[in-house]
C-alpha positions in Angstrom: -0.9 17.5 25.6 -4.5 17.9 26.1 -7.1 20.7 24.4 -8.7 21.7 27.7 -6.9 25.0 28.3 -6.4 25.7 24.6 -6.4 29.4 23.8 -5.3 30.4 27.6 -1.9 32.6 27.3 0.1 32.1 30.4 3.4 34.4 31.2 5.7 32.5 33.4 8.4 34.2 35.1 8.6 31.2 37.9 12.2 29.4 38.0 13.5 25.8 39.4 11.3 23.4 40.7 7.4 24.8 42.3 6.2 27.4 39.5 7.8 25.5 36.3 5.6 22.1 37.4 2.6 24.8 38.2 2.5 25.7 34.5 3.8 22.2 33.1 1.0 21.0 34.4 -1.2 24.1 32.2 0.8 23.3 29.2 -0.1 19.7 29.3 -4.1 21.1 29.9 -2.9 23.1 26.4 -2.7 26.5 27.6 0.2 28.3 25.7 2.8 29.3 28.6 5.5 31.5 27.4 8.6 31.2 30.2 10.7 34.5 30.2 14.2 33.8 31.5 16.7 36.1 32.4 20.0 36.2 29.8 21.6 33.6 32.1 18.1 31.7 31.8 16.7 29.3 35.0 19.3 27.8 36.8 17.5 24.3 36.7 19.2 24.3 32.9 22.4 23.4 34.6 21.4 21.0 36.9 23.1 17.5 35.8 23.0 15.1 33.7 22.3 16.1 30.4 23.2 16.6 26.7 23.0 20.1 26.0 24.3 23.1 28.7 20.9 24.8 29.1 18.8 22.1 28.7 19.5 19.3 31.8 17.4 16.3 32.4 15.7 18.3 35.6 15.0 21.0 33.6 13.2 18.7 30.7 10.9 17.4 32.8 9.9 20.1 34.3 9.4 22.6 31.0 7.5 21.0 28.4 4.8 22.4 26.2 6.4 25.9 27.0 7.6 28.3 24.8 11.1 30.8 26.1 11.9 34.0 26.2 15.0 36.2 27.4 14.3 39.4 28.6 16.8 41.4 30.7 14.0 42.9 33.5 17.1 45.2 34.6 16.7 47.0 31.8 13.6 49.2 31.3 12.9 48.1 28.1 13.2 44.2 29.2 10.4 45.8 31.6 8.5 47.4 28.6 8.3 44.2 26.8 6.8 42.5 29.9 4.1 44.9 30.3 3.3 43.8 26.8 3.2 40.4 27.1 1.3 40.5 30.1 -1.6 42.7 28.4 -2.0 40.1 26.1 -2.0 37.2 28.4 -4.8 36.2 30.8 -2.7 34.7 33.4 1.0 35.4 34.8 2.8 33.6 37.1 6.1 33.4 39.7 7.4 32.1 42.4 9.4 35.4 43.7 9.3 37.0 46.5 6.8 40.5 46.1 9.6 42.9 46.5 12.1 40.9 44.0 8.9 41.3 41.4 8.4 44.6 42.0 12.2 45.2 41.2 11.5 43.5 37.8 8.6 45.2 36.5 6.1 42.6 37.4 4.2 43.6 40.5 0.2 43.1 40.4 -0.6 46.6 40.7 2.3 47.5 37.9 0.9 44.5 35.5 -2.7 45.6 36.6 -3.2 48.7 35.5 -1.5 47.5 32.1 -4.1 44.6 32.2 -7.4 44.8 34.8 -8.3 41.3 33.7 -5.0 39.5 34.8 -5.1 36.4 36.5 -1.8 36.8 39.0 -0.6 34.3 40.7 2.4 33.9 43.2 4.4 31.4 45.0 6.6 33.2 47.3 8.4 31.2 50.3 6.5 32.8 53.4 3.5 34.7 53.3 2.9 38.9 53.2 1.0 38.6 56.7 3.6 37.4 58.4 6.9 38.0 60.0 9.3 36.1 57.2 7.7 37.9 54.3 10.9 38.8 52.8 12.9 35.9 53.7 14.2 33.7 50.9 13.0 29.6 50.9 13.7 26.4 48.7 12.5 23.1 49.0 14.4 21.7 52.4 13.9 25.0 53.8 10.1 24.9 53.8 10.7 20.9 54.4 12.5 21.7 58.2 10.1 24.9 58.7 6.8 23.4 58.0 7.4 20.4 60.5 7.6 17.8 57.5 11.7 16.9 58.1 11.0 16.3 61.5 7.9 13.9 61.0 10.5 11.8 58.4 12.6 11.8 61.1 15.1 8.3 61.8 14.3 6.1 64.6 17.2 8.2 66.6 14.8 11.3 66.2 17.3 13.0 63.6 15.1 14.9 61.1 15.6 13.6 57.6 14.7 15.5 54.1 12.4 13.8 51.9 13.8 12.2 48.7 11.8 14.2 46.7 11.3 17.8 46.0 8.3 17.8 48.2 7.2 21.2 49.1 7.9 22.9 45.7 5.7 20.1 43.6 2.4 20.3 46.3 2.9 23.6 46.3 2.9 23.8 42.7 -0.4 21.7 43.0 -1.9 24.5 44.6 -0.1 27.6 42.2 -1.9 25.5 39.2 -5.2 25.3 41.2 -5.1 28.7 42.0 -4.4 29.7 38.5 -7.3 27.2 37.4 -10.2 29.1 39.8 -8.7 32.6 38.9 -9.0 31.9 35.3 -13.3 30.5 36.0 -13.4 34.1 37.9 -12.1 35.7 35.0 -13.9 34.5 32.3 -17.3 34.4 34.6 -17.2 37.9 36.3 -14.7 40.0 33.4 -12.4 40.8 36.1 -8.5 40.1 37.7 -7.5 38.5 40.6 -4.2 38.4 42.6 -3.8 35.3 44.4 -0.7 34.7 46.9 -0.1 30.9 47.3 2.9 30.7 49.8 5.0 28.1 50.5 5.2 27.8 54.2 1.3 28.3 54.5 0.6 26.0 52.2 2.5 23.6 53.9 1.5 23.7 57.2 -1.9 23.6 56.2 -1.6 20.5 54.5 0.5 18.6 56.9 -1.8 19.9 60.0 -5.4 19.0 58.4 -4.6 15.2 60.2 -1.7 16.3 62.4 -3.5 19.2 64.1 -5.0 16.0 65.8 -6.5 16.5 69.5 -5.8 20.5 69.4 -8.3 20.4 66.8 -10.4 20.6 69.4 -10.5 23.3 72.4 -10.0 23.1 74.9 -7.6 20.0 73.4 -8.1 16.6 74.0 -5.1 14.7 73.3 -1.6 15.6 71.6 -0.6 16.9 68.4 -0.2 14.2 65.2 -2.5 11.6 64.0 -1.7 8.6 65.7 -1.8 6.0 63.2 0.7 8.2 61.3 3.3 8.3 64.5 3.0 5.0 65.6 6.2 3.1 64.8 4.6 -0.2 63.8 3.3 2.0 60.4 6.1 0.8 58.7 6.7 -1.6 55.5 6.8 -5.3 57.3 9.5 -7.9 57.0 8.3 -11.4 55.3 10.2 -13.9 55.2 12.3 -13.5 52.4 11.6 -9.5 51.9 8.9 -6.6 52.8 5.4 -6.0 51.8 2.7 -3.3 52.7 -0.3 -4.9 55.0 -3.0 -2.4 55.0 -6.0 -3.3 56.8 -8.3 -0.2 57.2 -11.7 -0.9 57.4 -13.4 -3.4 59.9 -14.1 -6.1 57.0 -10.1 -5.3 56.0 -9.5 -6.4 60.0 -11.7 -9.2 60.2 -10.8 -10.7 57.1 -6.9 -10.3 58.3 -7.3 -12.1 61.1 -9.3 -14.8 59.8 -6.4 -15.8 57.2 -4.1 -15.5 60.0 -6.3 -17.9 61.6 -6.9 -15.8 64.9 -10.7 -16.1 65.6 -9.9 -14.8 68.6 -8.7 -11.5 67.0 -11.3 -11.5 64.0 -14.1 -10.7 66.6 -12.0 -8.4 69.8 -13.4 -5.0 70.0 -10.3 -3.6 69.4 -10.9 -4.8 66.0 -14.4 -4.9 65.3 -15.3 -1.3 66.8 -14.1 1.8 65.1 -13.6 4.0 67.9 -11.8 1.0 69.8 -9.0 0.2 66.9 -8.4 3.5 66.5 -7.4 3.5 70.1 -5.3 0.5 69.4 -3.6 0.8 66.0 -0.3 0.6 67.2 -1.2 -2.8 69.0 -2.4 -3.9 65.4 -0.2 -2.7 63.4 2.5 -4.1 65.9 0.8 -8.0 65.6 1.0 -7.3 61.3 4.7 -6.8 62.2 4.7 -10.2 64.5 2.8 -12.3 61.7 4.4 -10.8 58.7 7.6 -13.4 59.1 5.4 -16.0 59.2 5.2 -15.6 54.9 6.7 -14.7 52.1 6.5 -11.7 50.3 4.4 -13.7 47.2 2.5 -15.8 49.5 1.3 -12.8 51.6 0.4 -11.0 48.7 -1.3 -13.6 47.2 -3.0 -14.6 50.6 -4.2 -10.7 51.1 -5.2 -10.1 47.6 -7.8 -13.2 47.3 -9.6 -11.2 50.1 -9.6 -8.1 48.8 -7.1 -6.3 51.8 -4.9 -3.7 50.3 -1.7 -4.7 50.3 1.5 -3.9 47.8 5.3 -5.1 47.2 7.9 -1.9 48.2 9.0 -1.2 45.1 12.6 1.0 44.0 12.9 3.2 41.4 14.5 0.4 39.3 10.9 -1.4 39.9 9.3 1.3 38.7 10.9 0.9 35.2 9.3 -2.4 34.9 5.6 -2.1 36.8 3.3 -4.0 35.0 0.8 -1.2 35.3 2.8 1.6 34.4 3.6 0.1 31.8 0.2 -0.9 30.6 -0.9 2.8 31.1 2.8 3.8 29.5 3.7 6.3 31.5 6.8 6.5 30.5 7.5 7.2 26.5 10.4 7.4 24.4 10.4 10.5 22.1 13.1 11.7 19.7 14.7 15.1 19.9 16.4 16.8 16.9 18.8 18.4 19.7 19.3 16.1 22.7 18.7 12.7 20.4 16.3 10.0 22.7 14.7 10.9 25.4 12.3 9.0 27.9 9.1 11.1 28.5 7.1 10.7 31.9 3.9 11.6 30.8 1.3 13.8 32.0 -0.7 11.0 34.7 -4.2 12.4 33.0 -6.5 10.8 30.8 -9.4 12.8 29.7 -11.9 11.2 27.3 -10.4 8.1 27.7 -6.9 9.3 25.7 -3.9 8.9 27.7 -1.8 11.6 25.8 -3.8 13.7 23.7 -1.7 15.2 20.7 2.3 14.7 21.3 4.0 17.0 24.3 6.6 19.4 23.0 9.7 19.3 24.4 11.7 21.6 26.5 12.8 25.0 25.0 16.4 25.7 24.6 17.3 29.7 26.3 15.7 32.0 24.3 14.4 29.7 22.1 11.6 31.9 20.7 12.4 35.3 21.8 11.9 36.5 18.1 8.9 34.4 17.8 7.5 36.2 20.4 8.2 39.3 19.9 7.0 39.3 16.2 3.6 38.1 17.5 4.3 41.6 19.7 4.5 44.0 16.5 8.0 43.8 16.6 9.9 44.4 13.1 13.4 42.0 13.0 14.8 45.9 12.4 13.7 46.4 16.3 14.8 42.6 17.4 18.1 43.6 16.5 18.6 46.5 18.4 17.0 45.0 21.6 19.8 42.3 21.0 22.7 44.7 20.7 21.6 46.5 23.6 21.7 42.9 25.6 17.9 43.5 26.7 17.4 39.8 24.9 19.9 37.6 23.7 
């Protein structure tokens, strides 16, 4: 965990995936993110394997460096105590819909008016201009609806999910980057900002940025997608004995490709030495990488393209990326003892900022309610008054 955000409060009322790696990412920076969790707490807790009930393996690595609190927003009181922590806090985040925040307590003009100089940020599936405002989304909903199942699509054409959590994690890029410019606004100008980063949006405008294409242009010249993304020869090539990358992008990249190939002929074609011209015909290229790639192995190739200086790389599995040379090297990936769960193996934050790697340790995940009375002391509250807000089920 890092010092650049140190003394920055964050309330974070964001649940599963998108707005818990938003504000990971701020924790790691050192800001100090209180989570408030419903009494049945974020339903990433449950999600398998782990050790403990409310503390999964999904949920770990998603919720360090955070600090929880349960707060029953049904209840007026749960409500009271948000308004409280919020008017302490300089930032506050979700990744609800508006009307389900406004049912909480925790609308911008409700948290506002408590606190003018609140930095509120949202993540909600589908924008307030448009038509699916109040719809509900998740990951592989925004995946089919933003166009990005159908570009992973199989050769058949059947649209395929990504095997990753996509959408909620470069969303979440943009909910921390939001956060990040509200909080220079802030601190420059005095005052608040709401900013609404939705999921569909953000999506589409970052798939579309190369795949708006020819339309680009009006009227358009050409179809939609980049072509050297569609083209089917853009693929991982067989070798003779596996598959490697071959990534030849630049003219000397080209050149120098065909000239170990020993194709003169194709070192100096125009459709390799002009631009304009190979763009025109990548998928010829990439379709002769696919014809030469047999001619090698998978370590001679590599070998053969790294002497010259042509990107290239092995396909590595998950299993490979337990034993990467470099990721090890830049130990990404740390074992850490927890006095609840026992060992755990960290992936750390990718950063390094003054040439440190880590900064001071990462705190684990926080069980439910883990600091609710913390909290609430820091809040004026006697242990007199904890108790009754725990009888009455407003925190457990």
């Amino acid at each position: 965990m890092f010092d650049l955000l140190k003394g920055l409060r964050v309330i974070d009322l964001s649940t599963i995936a998108l707005g818990p790696y938003a504000t990971q990412l701020l924790g790691d920076m050192g800001a100090d993110v209180i989570k408030v969790e419903s009494p049945g707490g974020d339903v990433f807790r449950a999600v398998r394997p782990g050790r403990r009930n409310d503390l999964g393996v999904a949920f770990l690595n998603y919720n360090r460096n955070k600090r929880s609190v349960v707060l029953d927003l049904k209840q007026a009181e749960g409500q009271a105590i948000l308004g409280q922590l919020a008017e302490r806090a300089d930032v506050f985040v979700h990744n609800m819909r508006k009307s389900s925040a406004a049912n909480l307590g925790a609308s911008y003009e409700t948290l506002a008016e408590i606190n003018p100089k609140l930095v509120y940020c949202y993540s909600p599936g589908f924008g307030e201009r448009g038509a699916s405002r109040d719809d509900p989304a998740y990951d592989d909903v925004i995946q089919a609806r933003s166009g990005l199942a159908a570009l992973n699509a199989d050769p058949s054409g059947e649209p395929k999910f990504l095997r990753t959590i996509a959408c909620d994690k470069i969303v979440g890029l943009h909910l921390a980057l939001s956060v990040v410019s509200g909080v220079v606004q802030q601190q420059r100008t005095g005052r608040g900002v709401c900013i609404e980063v939705p999921m569909l949006e953000s999506m589409a405008s970052f798939l579309m940025l190369e795949h708006l294409a020819g339309h680009s242009l009006v009227p358009a010249e050409g179809e939609l997608g980049y072509d050297r993304l569609m083209t089917a020869n853009r693929k991982p090539h067989r070798t003779k004995d596996g598959y490697v990358v071959i990534l030849p992008y630049s003219t000397k990249h080209w050149v120098r490709f065909f000239e170990i190939c020993d194709l003169p002929d194709w070192a100096t074609a125009e459709k390799v030495v002009n631009p304009v011209q190979r763009s025109l015909h990548i998928d010829e290229l990439y379709g002769k990488i696919s014809e030469l790639a047999p001619t090698r192995t998978s370590e001679e190739w590599m070998a053969a393209l790294s002497e010259q200086d042509i990107p290239c790389s092995h396909v590595s599995s998950l299993e490979d990326l337990m034993t990467d040379t470099h990721l090890l090297e830049a130990e990404l990936f740390n074992r850490i003892s927890d006095p609840r769960i026992g060992e755990l193996l960290e992936v750390r934050s990718p950063f390094q900022v003054d040439g440190a790697i880590g900064g001071s340790p990462n705190r684990v995940a926080p069980g439910l309610g883990e600091h609710t009375d913390e909290i609430l002391r820091d809040l004026g509250y006697a242990d007199t008054a904890i108790d009754r807000l725990r009888q009455k089920s407003v925190i457990t």
